[in-house]
ZAFIMI-19198 format. One record per atom (N, C-alpha, C): x, y, z; atom name; residue number from 1; residue in one letter. Coordinates in nm, 3 decimals. Layout:
# ZAFIMI-19198
         X         Y         Z   atomo   num   residuo
         X         Y         Z      CA   NUM         A
...
# end
This chain:
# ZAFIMI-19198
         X         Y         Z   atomo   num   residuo
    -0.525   -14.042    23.445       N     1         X
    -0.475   -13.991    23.570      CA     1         X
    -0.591   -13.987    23.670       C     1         X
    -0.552   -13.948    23.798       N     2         X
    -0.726   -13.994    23.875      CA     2         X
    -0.693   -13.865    23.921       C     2         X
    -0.819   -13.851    24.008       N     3         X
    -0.840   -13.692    24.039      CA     3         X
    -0.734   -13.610    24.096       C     3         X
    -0.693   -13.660    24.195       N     4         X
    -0.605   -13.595    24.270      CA     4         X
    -0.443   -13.553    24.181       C     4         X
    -0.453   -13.669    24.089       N     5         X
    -0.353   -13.649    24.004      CA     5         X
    -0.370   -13.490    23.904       C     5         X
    -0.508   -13.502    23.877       N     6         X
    -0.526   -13.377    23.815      CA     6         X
    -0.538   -13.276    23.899       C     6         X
    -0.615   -13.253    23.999       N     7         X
    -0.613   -13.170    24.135      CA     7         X
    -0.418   -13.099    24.121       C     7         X
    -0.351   -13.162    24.131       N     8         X
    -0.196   -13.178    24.161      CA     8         X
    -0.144   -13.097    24.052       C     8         X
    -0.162   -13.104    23.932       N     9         X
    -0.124   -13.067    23.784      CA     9         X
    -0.191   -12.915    23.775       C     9         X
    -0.317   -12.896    23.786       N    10         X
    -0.350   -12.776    23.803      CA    10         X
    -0.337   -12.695    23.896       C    10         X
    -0.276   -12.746    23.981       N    11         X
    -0.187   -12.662    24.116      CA    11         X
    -0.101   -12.614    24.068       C    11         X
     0.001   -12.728    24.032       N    12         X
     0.091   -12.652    23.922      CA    12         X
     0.105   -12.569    23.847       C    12         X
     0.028   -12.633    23.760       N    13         X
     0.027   -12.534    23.675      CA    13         X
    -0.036   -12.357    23.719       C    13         X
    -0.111   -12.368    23.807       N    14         X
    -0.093   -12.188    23.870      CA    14         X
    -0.001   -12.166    23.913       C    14         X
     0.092   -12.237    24.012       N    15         X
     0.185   -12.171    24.069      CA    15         X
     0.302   -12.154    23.977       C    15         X
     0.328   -12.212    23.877       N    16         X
     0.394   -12.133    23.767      CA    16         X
     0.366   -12.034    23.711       C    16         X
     0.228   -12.000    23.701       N    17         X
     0.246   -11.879    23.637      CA    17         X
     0.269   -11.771    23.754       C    17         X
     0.282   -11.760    23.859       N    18         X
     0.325   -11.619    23.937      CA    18         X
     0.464   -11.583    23.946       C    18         X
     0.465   -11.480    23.777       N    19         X
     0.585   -11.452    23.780      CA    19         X
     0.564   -11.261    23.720       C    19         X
     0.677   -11.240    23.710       N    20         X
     0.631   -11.058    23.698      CA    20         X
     0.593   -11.035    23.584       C    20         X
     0.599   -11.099    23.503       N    21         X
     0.542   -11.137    23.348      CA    21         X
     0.399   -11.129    23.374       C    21         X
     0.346   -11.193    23.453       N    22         X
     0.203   -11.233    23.465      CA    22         X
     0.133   -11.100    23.553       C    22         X
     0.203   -11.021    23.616       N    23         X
     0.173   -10.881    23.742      CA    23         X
     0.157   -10.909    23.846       C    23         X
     0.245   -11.043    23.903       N    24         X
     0.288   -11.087    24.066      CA    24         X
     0.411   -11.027    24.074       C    24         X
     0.430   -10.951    24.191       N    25         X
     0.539   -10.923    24.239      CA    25         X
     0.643   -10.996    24.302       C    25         X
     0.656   -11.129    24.262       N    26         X
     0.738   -11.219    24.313      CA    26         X
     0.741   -11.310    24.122       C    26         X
     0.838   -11.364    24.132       N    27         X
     0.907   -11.470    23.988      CA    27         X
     0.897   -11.585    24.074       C    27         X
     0.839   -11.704    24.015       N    28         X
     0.842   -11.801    24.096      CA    28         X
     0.964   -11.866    23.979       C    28         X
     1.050   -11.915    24.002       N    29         X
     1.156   -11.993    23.894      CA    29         X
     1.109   -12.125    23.860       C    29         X
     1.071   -12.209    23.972       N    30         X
     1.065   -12.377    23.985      CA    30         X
     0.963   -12.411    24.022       C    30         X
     0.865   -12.494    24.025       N    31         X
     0.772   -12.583    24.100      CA    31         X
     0.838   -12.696    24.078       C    31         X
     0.815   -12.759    24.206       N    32         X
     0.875   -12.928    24.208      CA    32         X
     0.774   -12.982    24.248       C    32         X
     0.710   -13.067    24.185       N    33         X
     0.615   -13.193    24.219      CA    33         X
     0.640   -13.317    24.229       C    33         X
     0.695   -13.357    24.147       N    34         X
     0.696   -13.534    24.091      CA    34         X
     0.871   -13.508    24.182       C    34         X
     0.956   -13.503    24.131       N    35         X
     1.106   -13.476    24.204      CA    35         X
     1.160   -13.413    24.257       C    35         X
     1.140   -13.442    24.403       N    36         X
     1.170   -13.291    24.513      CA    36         X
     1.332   -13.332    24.537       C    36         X
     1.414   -13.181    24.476       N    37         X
     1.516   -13.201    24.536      CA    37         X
     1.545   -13.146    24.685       C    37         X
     1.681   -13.181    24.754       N    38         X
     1.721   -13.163    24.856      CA    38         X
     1.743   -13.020    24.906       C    38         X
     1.668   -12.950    24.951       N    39         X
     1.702   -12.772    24.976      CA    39         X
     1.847   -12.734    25.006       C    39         X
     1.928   -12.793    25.000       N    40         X
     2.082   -12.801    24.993      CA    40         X
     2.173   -12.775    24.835       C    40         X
     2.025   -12.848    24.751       N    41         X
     2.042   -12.843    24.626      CA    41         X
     2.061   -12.735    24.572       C    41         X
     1.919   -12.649    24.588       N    42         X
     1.916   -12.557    24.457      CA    42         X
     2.015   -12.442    24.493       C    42         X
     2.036   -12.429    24.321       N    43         X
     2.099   -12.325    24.308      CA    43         X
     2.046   -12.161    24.283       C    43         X
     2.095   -12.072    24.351       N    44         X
     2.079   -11.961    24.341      CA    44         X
     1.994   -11.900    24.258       C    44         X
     1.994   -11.922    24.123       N    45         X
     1.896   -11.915    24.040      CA    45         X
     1.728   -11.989    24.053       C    45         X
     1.758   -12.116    24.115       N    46         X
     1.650   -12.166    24.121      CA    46         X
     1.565   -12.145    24.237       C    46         X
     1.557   -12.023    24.297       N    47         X
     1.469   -11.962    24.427      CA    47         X
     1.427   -11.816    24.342       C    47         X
     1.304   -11.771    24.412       N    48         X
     1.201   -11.857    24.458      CA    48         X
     1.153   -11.971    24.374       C    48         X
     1.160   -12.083    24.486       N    49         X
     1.049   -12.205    24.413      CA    49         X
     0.990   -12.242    24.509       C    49         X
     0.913   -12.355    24.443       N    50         X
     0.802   -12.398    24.541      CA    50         X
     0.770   -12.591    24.555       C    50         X
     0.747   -12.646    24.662       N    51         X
     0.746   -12.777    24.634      CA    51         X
     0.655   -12.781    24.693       C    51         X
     0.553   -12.911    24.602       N    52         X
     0.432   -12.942    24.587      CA    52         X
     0.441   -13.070    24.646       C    52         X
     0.395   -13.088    24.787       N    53         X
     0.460   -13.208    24.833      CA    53         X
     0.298   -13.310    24.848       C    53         X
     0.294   -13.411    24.825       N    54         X
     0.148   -13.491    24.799      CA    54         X
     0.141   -13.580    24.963       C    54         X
     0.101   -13.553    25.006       N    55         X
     0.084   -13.628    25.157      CA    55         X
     0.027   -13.746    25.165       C    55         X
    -0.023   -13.814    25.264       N    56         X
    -0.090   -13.946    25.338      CA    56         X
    -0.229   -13.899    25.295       C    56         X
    -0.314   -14.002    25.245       N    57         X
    -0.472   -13.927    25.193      CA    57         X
    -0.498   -14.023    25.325       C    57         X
    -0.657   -13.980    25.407       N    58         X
    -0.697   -14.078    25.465      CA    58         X
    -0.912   -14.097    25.403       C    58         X
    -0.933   -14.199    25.469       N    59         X
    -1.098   -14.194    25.404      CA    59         X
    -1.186   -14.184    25.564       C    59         X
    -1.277   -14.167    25.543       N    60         X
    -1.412   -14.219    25.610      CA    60         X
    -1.508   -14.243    25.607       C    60         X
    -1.633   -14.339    25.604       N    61         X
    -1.732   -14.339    25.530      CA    61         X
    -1.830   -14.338    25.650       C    61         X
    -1.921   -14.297    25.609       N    62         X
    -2.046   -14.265    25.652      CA    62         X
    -2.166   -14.230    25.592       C    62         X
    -2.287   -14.297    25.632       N    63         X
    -2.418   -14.301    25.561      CA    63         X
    -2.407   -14.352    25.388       C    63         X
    -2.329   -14.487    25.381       N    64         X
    -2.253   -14.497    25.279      CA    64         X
    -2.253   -14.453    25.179       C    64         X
    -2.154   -14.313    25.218       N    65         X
    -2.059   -14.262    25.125      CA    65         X
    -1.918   -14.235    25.187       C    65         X
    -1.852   -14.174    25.123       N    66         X
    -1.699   -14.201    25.192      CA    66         X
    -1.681   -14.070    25.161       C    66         X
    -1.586   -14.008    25.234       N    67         X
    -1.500   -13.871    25.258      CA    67         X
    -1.379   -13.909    25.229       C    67         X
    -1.328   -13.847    25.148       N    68         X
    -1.174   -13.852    25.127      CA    68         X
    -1.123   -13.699    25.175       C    68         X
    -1.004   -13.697    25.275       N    69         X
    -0.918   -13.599    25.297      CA    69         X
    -0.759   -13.637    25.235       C    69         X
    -0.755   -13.553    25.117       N    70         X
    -0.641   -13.537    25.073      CA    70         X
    -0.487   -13.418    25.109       C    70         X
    -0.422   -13.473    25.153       N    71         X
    -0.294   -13.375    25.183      CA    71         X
    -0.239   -13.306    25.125       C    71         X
    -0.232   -13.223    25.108       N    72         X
    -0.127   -13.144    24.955      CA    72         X
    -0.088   -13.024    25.001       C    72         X
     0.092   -13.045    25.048       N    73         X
     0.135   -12.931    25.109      CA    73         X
     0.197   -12.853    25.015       C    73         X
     0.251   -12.690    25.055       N    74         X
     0.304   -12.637    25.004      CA    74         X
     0.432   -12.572    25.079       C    74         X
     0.564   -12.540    25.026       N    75         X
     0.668   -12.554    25.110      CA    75         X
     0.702   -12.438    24.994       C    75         X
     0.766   -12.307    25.040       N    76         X
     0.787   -12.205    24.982      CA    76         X
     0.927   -12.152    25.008       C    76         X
     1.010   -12.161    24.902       N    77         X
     1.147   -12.157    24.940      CA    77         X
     1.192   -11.984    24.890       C    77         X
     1.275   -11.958    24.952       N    78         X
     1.351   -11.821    24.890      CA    78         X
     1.515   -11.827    24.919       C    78         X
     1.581   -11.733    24.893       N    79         X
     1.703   -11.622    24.957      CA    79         X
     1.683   -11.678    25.085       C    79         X
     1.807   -11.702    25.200       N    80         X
     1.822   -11.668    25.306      CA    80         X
     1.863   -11.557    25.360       C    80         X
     1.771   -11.489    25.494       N    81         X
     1.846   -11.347    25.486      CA    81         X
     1.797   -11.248    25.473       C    81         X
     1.615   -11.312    25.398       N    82         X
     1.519   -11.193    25.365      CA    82         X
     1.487   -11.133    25.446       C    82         X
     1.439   -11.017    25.427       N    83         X
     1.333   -10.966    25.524      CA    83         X
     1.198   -11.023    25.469       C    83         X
     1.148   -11.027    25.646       N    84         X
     0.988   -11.111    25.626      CA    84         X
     0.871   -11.038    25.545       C    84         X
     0.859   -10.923    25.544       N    85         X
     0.758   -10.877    25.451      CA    85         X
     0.843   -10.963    25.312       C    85         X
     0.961   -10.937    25.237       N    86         X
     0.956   -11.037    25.149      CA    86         X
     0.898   -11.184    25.128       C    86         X
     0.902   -11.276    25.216       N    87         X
     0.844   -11.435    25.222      CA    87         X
     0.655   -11.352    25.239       C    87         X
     0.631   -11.241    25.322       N    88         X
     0.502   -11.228    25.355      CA    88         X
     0.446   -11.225    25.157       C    88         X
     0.550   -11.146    25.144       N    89         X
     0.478   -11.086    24.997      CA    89         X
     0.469   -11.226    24.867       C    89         X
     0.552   -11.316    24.935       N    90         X
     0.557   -11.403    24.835      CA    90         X
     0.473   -11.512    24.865       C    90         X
     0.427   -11.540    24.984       N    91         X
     0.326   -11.564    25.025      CA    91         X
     0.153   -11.543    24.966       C    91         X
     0.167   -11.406    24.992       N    92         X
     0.008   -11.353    24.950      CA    92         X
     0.007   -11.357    24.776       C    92         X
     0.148   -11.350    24.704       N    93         X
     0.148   -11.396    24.569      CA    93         X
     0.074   -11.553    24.533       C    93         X
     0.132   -11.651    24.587       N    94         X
     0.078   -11.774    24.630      CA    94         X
    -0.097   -11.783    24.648       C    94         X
    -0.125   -11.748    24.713       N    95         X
    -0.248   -11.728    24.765      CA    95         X
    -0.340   -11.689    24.606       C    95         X
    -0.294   -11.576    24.601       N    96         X
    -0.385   -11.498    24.476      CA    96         X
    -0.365   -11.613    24.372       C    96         X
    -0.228   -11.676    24.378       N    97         X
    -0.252   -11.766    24.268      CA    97         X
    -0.314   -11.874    24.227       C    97         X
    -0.331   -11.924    24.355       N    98         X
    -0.441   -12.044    24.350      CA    98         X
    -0.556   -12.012    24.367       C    98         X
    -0.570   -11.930    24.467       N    99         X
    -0.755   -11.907    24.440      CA    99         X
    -0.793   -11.808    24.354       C    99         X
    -0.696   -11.704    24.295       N   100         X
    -0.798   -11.586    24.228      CA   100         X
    -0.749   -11.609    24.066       C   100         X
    -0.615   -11.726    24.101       N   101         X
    -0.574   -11.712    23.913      CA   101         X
    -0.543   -11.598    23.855       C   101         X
    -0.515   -11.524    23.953       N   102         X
    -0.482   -11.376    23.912      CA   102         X
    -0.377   -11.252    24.001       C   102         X
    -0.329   -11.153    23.996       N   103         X
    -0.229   -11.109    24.077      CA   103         X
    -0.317   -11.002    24.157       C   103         X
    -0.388   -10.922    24.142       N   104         X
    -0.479   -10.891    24.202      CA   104         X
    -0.633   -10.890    24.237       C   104         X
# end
């Protein structure tokens, strides 16, 4: 797999674990990476999820070496209807999960 491929997988794999099992106050149900369905799709059960969407990479090189900027969005689905401290809270769950690997 090449980097970004792994970069991508271990994204994943954190944002699965933020669930109340783990001491995030939000259950994440789904990550979608490789097969994003249509947000029309999921079903009730399958929110909160999250899609791991892989963008346009671009390069630049200079003093030959090259810069790679890689894209890698995140698109955070819930309930319609919430109140925003809910998406806020599921949000800052997110956050802790990728950078601290942890719920607090």
């Amino acid at each position: 797999m090449s980097t970004k491929g792994d970069i991508l997988q271990a994204i994943k794999a954190r944002l699965e674990s933020i669930t109340q099992a783990n001491g995030y106050s939000t259950d994440v149900k789904k990550v979608f990476a490789d097969k994003i369905p249509m947000g029309i799709q999921l079903a009730a059960h399958e929110v909160p999820c999250i899609f791991v969407l892989d963008g346009p990479d671009s390069f630049t090189g200079k003093h030959d070496c090259i810069a790679g900027d890689w894209d890698i969005r995140l698109q955070l689905w819930h309930k319609s209807g919430l109140a925003d401290s809910v998406m806020i809270d599921f949000a800052r769950n997110v956050y802790k999960g990728i950078f601290a690997n942890h719920p607090t």
